[in-house]
C-alpha positions in Angstrom: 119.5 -9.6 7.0 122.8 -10.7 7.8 125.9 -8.8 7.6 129.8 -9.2 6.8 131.6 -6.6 7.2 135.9 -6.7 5.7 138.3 -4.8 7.1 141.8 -4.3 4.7 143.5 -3.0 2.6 142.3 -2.6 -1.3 144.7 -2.4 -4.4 144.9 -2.3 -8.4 146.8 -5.4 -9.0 149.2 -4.8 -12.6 150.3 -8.5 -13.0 153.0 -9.8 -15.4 153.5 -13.5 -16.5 157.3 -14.0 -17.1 158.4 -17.0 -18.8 160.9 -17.3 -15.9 161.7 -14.9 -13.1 164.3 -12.4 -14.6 168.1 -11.8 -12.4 168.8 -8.4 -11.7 169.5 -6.2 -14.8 168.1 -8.5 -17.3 165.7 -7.2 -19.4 162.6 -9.8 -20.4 159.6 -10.0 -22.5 156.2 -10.6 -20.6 153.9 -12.9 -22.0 150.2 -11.5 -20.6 150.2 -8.2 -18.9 146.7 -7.7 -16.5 145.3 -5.2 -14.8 142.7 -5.9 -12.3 141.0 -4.8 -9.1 143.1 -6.8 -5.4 143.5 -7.2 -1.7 142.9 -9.6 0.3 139.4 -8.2 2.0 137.9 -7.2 -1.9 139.2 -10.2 -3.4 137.1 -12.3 -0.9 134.0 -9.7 -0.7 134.0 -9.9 -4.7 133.6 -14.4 -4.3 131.6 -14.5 -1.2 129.3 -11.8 -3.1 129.3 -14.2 -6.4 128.3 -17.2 -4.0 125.2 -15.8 -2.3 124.0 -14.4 -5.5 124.3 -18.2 -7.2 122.1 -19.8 -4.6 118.5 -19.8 -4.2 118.4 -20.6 -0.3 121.3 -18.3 0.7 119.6 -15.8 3.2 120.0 -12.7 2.9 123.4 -10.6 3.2 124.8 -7.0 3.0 128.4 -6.8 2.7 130.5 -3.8 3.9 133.9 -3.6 2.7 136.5 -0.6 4.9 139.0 0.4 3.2 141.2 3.7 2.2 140.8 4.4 -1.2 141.4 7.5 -3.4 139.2 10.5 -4.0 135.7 9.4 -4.5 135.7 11.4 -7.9 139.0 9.5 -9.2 138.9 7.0 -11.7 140.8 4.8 -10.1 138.5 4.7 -7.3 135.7 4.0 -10.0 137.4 1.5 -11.6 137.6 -0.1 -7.9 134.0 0.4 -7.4 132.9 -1.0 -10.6 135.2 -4.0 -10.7 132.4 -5.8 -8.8 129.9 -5.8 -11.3 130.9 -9.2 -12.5 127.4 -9.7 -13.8 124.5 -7.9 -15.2 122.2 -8.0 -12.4 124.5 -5.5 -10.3 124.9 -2.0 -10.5 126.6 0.5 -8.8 125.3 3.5 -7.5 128.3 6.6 -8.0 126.7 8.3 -5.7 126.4 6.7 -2.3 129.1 4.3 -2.7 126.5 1.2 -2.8 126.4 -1.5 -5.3 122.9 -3.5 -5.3 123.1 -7.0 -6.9 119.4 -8.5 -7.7 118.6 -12.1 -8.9 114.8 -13.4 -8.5 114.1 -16.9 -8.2 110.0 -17.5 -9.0 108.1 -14.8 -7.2 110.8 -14.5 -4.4 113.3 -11.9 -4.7 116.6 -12.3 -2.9 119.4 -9.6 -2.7 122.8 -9.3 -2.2 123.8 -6.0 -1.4 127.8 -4.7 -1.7 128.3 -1.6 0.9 131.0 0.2 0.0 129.8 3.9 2.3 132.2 2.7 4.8 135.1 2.9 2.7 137.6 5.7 3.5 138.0 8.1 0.6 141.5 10.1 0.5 140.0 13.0 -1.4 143.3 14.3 -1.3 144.9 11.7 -3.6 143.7 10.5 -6.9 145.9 6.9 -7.1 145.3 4.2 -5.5 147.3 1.3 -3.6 149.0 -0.6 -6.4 150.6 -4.1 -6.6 152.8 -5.1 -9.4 153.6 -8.9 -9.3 155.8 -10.7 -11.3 154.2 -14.5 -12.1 156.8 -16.7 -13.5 155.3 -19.9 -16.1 158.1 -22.2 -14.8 157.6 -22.3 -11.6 154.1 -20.7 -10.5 156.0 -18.2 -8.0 154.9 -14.6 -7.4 157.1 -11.9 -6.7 154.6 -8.7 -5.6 155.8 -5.1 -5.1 153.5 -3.0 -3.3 153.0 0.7 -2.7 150.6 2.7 -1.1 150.5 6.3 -0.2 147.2 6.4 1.4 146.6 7.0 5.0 145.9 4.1 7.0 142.6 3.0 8.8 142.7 5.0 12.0 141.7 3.6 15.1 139.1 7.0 15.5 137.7 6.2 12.0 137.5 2.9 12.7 135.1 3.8 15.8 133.1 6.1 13.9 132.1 3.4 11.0 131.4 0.5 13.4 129.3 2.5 16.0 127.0 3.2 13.1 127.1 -0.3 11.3 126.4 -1.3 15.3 123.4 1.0 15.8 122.2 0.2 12.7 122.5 -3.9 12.9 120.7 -3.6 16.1 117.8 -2.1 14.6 117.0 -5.0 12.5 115.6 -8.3 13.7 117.1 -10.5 11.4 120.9 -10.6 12.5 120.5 -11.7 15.9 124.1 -13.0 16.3 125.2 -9.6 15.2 127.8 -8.8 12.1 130.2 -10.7 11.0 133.6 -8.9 10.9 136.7 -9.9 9.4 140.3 -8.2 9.3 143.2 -8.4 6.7 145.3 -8.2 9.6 146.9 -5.4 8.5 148.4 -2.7 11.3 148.2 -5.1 13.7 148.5 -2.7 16.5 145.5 -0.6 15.3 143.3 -3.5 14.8 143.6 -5.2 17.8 142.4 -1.5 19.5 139.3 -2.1 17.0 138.8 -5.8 17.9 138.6 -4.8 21.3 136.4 -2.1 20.8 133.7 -4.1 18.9 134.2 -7.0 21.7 132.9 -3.6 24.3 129.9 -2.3 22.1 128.6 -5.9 20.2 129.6 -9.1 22.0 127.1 -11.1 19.9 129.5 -10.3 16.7 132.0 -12.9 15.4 135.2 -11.7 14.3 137.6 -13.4 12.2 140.9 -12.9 11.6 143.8 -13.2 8.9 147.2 -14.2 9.7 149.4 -13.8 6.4 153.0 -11.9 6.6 155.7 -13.6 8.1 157.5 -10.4 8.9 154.7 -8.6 10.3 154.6 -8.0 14.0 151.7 -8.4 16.4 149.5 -10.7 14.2 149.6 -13.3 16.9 148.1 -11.2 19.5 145.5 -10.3 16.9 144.8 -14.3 16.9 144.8 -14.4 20.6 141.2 -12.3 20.5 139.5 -13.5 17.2 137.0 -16.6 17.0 137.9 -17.8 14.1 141.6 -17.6 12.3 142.8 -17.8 9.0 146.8 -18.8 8.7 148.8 -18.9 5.9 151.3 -21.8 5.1 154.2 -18.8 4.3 153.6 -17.9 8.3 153.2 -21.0 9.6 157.2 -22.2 7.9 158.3 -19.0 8.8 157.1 -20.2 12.6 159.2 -23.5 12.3 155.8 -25.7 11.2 156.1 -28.6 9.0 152.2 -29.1 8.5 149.1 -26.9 8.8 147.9 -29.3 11.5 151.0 -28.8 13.2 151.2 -24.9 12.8 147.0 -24.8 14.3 147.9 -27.0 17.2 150.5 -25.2 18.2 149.1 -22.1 18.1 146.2 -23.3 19.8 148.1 -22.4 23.2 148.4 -18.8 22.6 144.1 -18.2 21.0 141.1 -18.8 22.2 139.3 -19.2 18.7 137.1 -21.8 18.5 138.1 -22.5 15.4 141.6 -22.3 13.3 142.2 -22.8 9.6 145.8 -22.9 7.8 146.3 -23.7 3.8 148.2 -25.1 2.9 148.7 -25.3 -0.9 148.3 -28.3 -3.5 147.9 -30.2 -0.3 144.5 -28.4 0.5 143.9 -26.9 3.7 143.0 -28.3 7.5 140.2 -27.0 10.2 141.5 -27.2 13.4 138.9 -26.9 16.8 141.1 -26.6 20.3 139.4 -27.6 23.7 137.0 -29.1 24.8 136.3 -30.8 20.9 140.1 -31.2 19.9 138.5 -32.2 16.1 141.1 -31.5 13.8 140.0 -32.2 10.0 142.1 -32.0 6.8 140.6 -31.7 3.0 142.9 -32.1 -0.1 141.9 -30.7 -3.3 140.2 -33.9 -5.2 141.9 -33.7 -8.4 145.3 -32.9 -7.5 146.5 -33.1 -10.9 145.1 -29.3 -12.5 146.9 -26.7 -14.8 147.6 -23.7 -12.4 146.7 -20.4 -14.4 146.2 -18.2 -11.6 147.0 -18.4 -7.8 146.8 -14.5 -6.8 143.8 -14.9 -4.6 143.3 -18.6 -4.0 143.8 -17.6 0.1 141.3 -15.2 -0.5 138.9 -17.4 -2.8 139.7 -20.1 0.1 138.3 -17.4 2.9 135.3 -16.2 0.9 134.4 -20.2 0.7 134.6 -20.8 4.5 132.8 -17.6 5.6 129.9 -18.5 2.9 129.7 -21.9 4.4 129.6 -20.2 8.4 127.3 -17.6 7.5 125.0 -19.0 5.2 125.1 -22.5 5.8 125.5 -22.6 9.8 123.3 -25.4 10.3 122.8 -27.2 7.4 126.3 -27.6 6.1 129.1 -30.1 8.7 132.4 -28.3 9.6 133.6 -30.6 7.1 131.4 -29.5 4.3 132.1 -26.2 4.5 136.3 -26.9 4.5 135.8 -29.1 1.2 133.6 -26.4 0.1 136.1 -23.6 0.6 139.2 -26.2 -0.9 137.6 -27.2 -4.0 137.0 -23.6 -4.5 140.3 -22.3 -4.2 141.2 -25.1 -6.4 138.9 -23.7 -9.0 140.3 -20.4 -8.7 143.1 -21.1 -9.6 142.8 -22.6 -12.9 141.3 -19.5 -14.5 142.3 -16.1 -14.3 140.3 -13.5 -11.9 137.8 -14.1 -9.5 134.7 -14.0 -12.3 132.2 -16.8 -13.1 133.2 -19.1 -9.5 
């Protein structure tokens, strides 16, 4: 079995569609008012899960998601917890923090299992992270607000989680390239301690990284030890870059990934692989010309598609398959509202 294992921060998303973004002291009728599950690591474990469980020759994959969220008891933690169970065939076990997803295709049986043991439970507070955003119909911008009174990931806890997930992974035969981990790349100064501490006890593992917020410090050092990158077009403009190409190539410099990814909007998103292969490849969306319903999570629709296609489809699927896979995905997402039914 393989394994995937996200790293960030998780959130219960309370989104209002605007007709128009309102100036300060105005008062304005919303149109839609939702409610839903977010952050960027559950948003992408909730579509990568939906993808292995829709294929037939996907191998095998448990997915571990870290994350601080309220008392285990609360009921905003189980309103977290059960906002995976997008379809009937998964269930979520209360009790050890596991959600089991079955589908059976003829006489084989494949699984995709959700972890959620690993999560950090506050059992001091009972609310969780929260997002309100502000989505205007006339021009398709988000305004978010965030607040979060939960205690960060520690660099200790950290330790503790993936020694075991380590040990355990180790154990098995069928993950002999070790997990798969990928960070929000939030803290920036905690998570490179944990980058270098699973580059100590599991040099076979991958590790991927995001790079989001403009004004966040020390996300380019967290690029500098991942093997794969994710970079957003807000961070690349807010860099001085005009183009994703031009944001991975000159970025290339400063990381030793093997491979670099920026969206970069309507205009798709481009895969970018430094020395000695210097193949960059760029994929626009092919019907450019959609309704936009929802974009919260189309970077995070966009990751889930590219870690399906290097996980489960290593071989079998070309660099460029697996960025037109992860494009025209994202472009799906965001024409319907949520993450269900991709």
């Amino acid at each position: 079995m393989k394994h995937l294992v996200l790293v960030g921060a998780c959130y219960l998303d309370t989104i209002l569609t605007v007709p128009d973004f309102p100036s300060e002291d105005a008062k304005l009728r919303a149109t839609s008012l939702t409610v839903r599950r977010g952050g960027n690591c559950p948003n992408t474990l909730q579509v990568f899960h939906q993808l292995v469980q829709s294929s037939p020759t996907t191998p095998r994959v448990a997915s571990h998601l870290i994350s601080p969220l309220p008392s285990h008891s609360s009921p905003a933690t189980q309103q977290i917890l059960s906002s995976f169970d997008d379809d009937p065939s998964t269930s979520t076990d209360q009790a050890d923090g596991t959600s089991r997803a079955t589908s059976t295709t003829g006489t084989e049986e494949r699984k995709s299992v959700l972890e959620f043991g690993c999560c950090l439970y506050r059992e001091e507070h009972s609310s969780p992270a929260s997002s309100y955003i502000v989505r205007s119909s006339a021009t398709s911008s988000r305004t978010i607000i965030n607040y979060n009174e939960l205690k960060e990931m520690s660099f200790e806890e950290f330790v503790r989680i993936a020694d075991e997930i380590t040990s355990s992974v180790e154990s098995e035969d069928g993950d002999a390239d070790g997990p798969w981990w990928h960070f929000e790349g939030r803290i920036p100064e905690t998570t490179l301690l944990c980058i270098r501490h699973l580059r100590r006890i599991s040099p076979r593992s991958t590790i991927s990284v995001e790079v989001e917020k403009p004004n966040r410090d020390g996300l380019s050092e967290l690029a500098a030890e991942a093997n794969i990158v994710f970079y957003s077009r807000t961070w690349a403009e807010s860099r001085g870059y005009v183009s994703a190409e031009a944001c991975l190539r000159g970025e290339a410099f400063a990381s030793e990934a093997a491979l670099m990814l920026c969206t970069w909007g309507s205009y798709g998103a481009t895969a970018y692989s430094p020395a000695p292969a210097d193949e960059c490849i760029s994929i626009s969306p092919s019907r450019p010309d959609i309704q936009v319903v929802d974009t919260v999570g189309a970077g995070d629709t966009f990751i889930a598609g590219m870690l399906y296609g290097l996980i489960c489809h290593t071989d079998d699927w070309s660099r460029e398959a697996k960025l037109r896979f992860a494009v025209e995905l994202a472009t799906k997402k965001v024409q319907r509202e949520g993450f269900a039914g991709l």
